[in-house]
C-alpha positions as CSV (number, residue, x, y, z in Angstrom):
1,X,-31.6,-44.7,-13.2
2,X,-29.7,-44.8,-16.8
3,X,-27.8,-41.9,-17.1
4,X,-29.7,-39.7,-20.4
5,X,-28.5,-38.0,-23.2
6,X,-30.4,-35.8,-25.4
7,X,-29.0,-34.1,-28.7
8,X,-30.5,-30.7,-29.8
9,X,-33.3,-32.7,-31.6
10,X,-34.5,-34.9,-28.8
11,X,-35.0,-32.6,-25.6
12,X,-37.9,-33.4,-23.3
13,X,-39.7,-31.7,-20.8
14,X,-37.8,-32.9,-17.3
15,X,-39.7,-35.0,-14.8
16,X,-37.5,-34.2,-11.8
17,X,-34.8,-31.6,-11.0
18,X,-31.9,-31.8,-14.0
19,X,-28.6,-30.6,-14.3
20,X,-27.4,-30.9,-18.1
21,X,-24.1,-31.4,-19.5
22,X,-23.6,-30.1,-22.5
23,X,-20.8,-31.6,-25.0
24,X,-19.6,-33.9,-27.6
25,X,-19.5,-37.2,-26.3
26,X,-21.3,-36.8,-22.5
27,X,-21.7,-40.9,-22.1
28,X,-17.8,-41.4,-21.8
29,X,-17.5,-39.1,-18.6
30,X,-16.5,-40.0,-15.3
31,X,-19.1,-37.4,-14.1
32,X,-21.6,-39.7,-14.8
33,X,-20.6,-41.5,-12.2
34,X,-19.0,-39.0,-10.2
35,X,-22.1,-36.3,-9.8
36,X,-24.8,-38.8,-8.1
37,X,-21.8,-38.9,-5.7
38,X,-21.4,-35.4,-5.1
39,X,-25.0,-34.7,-4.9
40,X,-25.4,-36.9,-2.1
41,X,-22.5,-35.4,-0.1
42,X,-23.6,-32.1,-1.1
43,X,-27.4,-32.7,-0.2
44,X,-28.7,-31.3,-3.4
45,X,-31.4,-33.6,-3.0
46,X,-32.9,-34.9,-6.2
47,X,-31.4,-34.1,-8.8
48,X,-30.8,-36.0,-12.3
49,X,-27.9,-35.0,-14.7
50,X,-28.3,-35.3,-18.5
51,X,-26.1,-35.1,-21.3
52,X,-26.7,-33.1,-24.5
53,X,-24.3,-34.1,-26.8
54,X,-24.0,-31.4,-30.0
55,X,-21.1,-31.9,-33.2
56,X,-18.5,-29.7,-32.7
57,X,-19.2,-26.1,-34.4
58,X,-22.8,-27.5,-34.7
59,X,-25.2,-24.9,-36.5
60,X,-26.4,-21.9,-34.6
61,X,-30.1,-23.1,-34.6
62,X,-29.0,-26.1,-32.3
63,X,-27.3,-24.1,-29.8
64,X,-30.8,-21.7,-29.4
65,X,-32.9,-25.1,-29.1
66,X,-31.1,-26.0,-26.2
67,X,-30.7,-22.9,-24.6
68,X,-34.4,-21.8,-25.6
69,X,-35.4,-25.1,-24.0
70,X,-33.4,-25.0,-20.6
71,X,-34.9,-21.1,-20.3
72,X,-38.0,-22.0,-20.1
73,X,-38.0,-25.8,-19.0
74,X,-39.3,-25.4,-15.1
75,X,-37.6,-28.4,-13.7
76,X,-34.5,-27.5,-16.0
77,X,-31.7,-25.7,-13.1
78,X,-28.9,-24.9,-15.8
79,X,-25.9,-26.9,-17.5
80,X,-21.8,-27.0,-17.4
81,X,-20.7,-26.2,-21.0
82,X,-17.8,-27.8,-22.7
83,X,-16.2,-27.8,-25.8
84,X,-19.2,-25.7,-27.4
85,X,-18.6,-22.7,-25.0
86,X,-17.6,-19.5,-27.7
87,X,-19.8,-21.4,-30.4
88,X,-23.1,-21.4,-28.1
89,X,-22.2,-17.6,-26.4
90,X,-22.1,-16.5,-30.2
91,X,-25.4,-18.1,-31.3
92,X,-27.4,-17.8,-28.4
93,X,-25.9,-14.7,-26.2
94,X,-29.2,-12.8,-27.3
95,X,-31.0,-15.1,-25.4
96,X,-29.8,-14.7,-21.8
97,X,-31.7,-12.3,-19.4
98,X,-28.1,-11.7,-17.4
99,X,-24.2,-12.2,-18.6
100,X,-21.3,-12.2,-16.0
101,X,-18.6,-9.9,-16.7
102,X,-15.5,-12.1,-17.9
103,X,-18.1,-14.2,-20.0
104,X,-18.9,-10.6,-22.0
105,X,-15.5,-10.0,-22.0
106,X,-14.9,-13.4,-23.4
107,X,-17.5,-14.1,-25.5
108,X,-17.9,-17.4,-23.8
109,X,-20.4,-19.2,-21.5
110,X,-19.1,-22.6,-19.2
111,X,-22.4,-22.3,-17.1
112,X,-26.0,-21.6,-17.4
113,X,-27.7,-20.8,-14.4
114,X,-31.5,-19.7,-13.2
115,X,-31.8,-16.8,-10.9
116,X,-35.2,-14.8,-10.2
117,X,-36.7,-16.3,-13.3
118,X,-34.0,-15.5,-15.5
119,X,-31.7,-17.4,-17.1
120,X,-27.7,-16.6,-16.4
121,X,-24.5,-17.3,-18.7
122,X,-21.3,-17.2,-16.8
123,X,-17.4,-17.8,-17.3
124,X,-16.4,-20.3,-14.6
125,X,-12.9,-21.1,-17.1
126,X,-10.9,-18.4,-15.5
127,X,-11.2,-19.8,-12.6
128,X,-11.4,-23.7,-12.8
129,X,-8.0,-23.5,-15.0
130,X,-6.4,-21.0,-13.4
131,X,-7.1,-23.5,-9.9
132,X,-5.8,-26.6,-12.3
133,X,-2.6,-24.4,-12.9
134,X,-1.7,-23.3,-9.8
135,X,-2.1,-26.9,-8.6
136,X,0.9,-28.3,-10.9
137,X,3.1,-25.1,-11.3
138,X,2.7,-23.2,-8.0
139,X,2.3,-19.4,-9.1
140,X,5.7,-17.9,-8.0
141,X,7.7,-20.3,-10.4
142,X,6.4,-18.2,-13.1
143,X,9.5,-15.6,-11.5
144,X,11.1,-17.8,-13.1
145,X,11.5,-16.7,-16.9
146,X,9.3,-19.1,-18.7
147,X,7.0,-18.9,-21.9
148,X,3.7,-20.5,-22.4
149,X,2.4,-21.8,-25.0
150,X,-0.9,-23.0,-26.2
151,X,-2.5,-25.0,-28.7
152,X,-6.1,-24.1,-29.3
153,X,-7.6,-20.9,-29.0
154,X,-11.0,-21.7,-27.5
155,X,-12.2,-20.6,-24.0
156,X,-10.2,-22.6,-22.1
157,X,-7.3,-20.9,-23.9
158,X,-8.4,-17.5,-23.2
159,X,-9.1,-18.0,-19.2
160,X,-6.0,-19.6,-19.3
161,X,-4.3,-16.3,-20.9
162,X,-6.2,-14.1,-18.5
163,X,-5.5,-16.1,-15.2
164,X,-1.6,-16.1,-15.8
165,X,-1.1,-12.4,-17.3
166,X,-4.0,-10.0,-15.5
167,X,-1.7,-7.2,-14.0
168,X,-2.4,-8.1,-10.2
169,X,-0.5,-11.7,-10.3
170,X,3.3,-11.1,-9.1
171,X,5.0,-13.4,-11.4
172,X,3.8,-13.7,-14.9
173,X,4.4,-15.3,-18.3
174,X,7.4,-13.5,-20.3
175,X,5.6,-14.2,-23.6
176,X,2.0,-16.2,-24.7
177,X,2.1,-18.0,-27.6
178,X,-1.2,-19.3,-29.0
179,X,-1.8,-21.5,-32.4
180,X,-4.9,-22.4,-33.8
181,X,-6.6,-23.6,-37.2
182,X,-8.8,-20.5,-37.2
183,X,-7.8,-17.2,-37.2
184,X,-10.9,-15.6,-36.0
185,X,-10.9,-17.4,-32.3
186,X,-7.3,-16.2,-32.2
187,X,-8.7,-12.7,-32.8
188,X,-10.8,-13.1,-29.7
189,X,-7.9,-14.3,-27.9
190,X,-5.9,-11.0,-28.7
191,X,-8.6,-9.4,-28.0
192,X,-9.3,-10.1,-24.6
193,X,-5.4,-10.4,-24.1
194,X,-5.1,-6.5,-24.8
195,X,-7.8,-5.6,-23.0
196,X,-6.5,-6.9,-19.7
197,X,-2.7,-7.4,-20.1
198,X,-1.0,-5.9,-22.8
199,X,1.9,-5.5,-21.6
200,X,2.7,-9.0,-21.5
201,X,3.9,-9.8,-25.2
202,X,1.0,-11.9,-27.5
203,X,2.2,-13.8,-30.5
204,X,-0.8,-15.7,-32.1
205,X,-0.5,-18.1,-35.6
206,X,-2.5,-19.7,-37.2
207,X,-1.3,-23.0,-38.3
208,X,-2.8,-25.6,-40.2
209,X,-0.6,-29.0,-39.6
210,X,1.2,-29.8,-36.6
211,X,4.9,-29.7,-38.4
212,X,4.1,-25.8,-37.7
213,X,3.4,-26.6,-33.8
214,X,6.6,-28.2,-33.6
215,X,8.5,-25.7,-35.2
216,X,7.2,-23.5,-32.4
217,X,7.7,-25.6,-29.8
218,X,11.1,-26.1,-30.8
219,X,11.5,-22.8,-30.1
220,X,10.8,-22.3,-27.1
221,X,13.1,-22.0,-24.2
222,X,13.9,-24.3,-21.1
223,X,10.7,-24.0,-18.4
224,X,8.2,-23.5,-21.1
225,X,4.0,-24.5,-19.7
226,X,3.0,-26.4,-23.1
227,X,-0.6,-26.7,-23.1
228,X,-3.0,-28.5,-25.0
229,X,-6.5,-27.3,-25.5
230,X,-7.1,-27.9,-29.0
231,X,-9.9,-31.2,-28.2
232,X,-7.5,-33.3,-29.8
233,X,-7.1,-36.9,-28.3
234,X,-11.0,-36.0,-27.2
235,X,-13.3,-34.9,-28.9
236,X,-11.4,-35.7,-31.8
237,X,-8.1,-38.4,-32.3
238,X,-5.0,-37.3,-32.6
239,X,-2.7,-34.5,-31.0
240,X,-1.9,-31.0,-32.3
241,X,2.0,-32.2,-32.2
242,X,3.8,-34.4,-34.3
243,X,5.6,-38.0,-32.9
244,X,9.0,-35.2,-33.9
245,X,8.0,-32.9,-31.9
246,X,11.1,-31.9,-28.8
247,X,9.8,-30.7,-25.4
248,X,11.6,-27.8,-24.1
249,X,13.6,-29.2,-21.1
250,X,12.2,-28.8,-17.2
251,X,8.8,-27.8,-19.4
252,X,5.5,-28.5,-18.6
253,X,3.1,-30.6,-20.5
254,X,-0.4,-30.4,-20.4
255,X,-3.5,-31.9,-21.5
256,X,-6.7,-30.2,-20.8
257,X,-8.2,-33.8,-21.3
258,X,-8.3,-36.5,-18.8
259,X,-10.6,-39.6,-21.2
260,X,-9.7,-40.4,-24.8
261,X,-6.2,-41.6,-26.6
262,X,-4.1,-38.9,-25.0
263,X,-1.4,-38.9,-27.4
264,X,0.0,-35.7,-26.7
265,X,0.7,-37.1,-23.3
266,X,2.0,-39.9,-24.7
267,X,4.9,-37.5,-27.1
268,X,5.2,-36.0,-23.9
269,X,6.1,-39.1,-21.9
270,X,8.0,-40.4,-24.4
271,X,10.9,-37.6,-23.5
272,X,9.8,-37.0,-19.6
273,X,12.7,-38.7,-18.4
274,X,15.4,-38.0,-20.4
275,X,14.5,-34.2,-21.1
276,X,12.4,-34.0,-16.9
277,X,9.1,-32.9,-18.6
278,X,6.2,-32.8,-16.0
279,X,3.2,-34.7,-17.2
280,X,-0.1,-33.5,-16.1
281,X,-3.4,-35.1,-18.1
282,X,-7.0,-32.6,-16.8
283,X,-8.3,-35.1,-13.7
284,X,-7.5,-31.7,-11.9
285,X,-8.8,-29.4,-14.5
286,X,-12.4,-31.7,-14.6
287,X,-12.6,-31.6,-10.4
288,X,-12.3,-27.6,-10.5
289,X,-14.6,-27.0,-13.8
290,X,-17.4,-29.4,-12.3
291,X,-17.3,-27.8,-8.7
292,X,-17.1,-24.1,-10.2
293,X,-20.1,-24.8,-11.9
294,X,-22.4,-27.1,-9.7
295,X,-21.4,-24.0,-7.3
296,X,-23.1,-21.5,-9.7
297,X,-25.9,-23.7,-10.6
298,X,-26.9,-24.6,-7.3
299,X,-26.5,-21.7,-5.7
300,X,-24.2,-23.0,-2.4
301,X,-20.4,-22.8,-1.8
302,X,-18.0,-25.3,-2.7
303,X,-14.3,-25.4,-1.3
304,X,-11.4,-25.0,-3.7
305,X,-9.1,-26.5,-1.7
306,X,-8.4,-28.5,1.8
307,X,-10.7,-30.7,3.6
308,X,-13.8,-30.4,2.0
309,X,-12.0,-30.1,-1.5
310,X,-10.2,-33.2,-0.6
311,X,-13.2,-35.0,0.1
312,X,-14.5,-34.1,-3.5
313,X,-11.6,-35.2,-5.6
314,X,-12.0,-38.8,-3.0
315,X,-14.8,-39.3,-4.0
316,X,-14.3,-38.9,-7.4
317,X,-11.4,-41.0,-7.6
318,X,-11.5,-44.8,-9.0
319,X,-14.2,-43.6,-11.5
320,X,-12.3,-42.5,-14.3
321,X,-13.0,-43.3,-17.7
């Protein structure tokens, strides 16, 4: 079968089981070919995964169609979110019969999900990117001294915030740094930030060309975790750096994208050997965010690591796109 996609406009009653992913560009992923994969292995049976693809920051009336029509669409099971995760939890969080704790706290939804009738809206970010972290900067280097610093303040950038600074990790950050073209996500950031760890210190800007993010990350010192979750090199070209921009040395530089022109990986790379950057692109971040919420949505358990994760990110290997 073709693989579907649907915008906000187009949505049809579903003739067999359906999974949706819900995003910008949903054609270009490797989950396309990745899912029919997992299913099988998993033994979800029949199952058929759509893409819904919305504009970025689309109007609120398009994020209730979809939601509106996954409620109450029988053969509908739920969706992973991406990209659109505050902007749908703000226009449609009236509409959920049940909302998991972090996504309240967050003000952001990465999965819908049926139970009892009902239709669920959890956070899975906290804990897909907080897997994808660990996986590249094991979590007692953070005893280490180091900042981090992120570009973008949408969900992605607050699980981030909360999986490295909640009080019960042993090593943390020793200062977050978050930029972003819009003050208002950043107040959510700081928000959520002081709610669960306010003790570690917060300094939010909001910037508006990336001269400013390179001043900042000129700034910071050697060890830094430079992260970007801005979409950029995505869902939209570019990178939130300029080709001037100076890695901290021994820093970390990643991209929560894994498909598109990647050109902050490519500033990155430019200086990796003279200035030993690690370069990590989001294969990793897409494995963990896929599995966390085919977990919810289907209702089994998936492994987050050994054997049976292995087997996972096998069988997704060789498809990416």
């Amino acid at each position: 079968m073709t693989p579907r996609t649907f915008t906000a406009d187009t949505l049809e009653p579903a003739a067999v089981r359906t999974f949706y992913f819900i995003g910008v560009s949903t054609g270009s992923s490797s989950i396309r070919t990745v899912f029919p994969r997992w299913a099988e292995h998993l033994g979800l049976g029949e199952v058929e995964l759509v893409g819904i693809d919305l504009p970025i920051h689309a109007p609120a009336e398009q994020y209730r169609a979809v939601v509106q029509f996954i409620a109450g669409d029988p053969l509908s099971l739920g969706a992973l979110v991406t990209t659109h995760k505050m902007d749908l939890y703000a226009a449609a969080s009236d509409l959920f019969d049940e909302i998991d704790p972090l996504a309240s706290l967050m003000t952001e939804v990465s999965a819908l999900s049926k139970r009892n009738g009902g239709l669920r809206a959890s956070a899975k970010d906290p804990f897909s990117s907080g897997l994808a972290l660990d996986s590249f900067i094991a979590p007692e280097l953070w005893a280490t001294p180091r900042e981090l610093f992120i570009m973008g303040a949408g969900g992605s950038a607050i699980a981030m915030d909360w999986h490295l600074s909640r009080p019960e990790r042993a090593a943390r950050p020793t200062a977050v740094i978050v930029t972003n073209r819009s003050a208002d996500r950043l107040d959510i950031l700081r928000r959520v930030h002081e709610t669960t760890a306010s003790d570690v210190p917060l300094t939010t800007v909001a910037v508006a060309t990336a001269a400013e993010n390179d001043r900042i990350l000129a700034g910071l010192s050697a060890g830094a975790v430079v992260v970007n979750a801005t979409g950029l090199g995505k869902d939209a070209p570019g990178s939130p750096l300029s080709n001037a921009a100076s890695f901290p040395r021994e820093s970390y530089a990643w991209d929560l994208n894994y498909r598109g022109d990647l050109v902050f990986l490519d500033q990155a790379r430019a200086h990796a050997a003279e200035r030993v950057i690690t370069v990590v692109d989001g294969w990793e971040y897409f494995i963990h965010g896929w599995t966390q919420v085919i977990a919810e949505v289907f209702d089994i358990e998936i492994p987050t690591s050994g054997a049976g994760f292995d087997e996972l990110s096998r069988l997704a290997g060789g498809t990416r796109a």
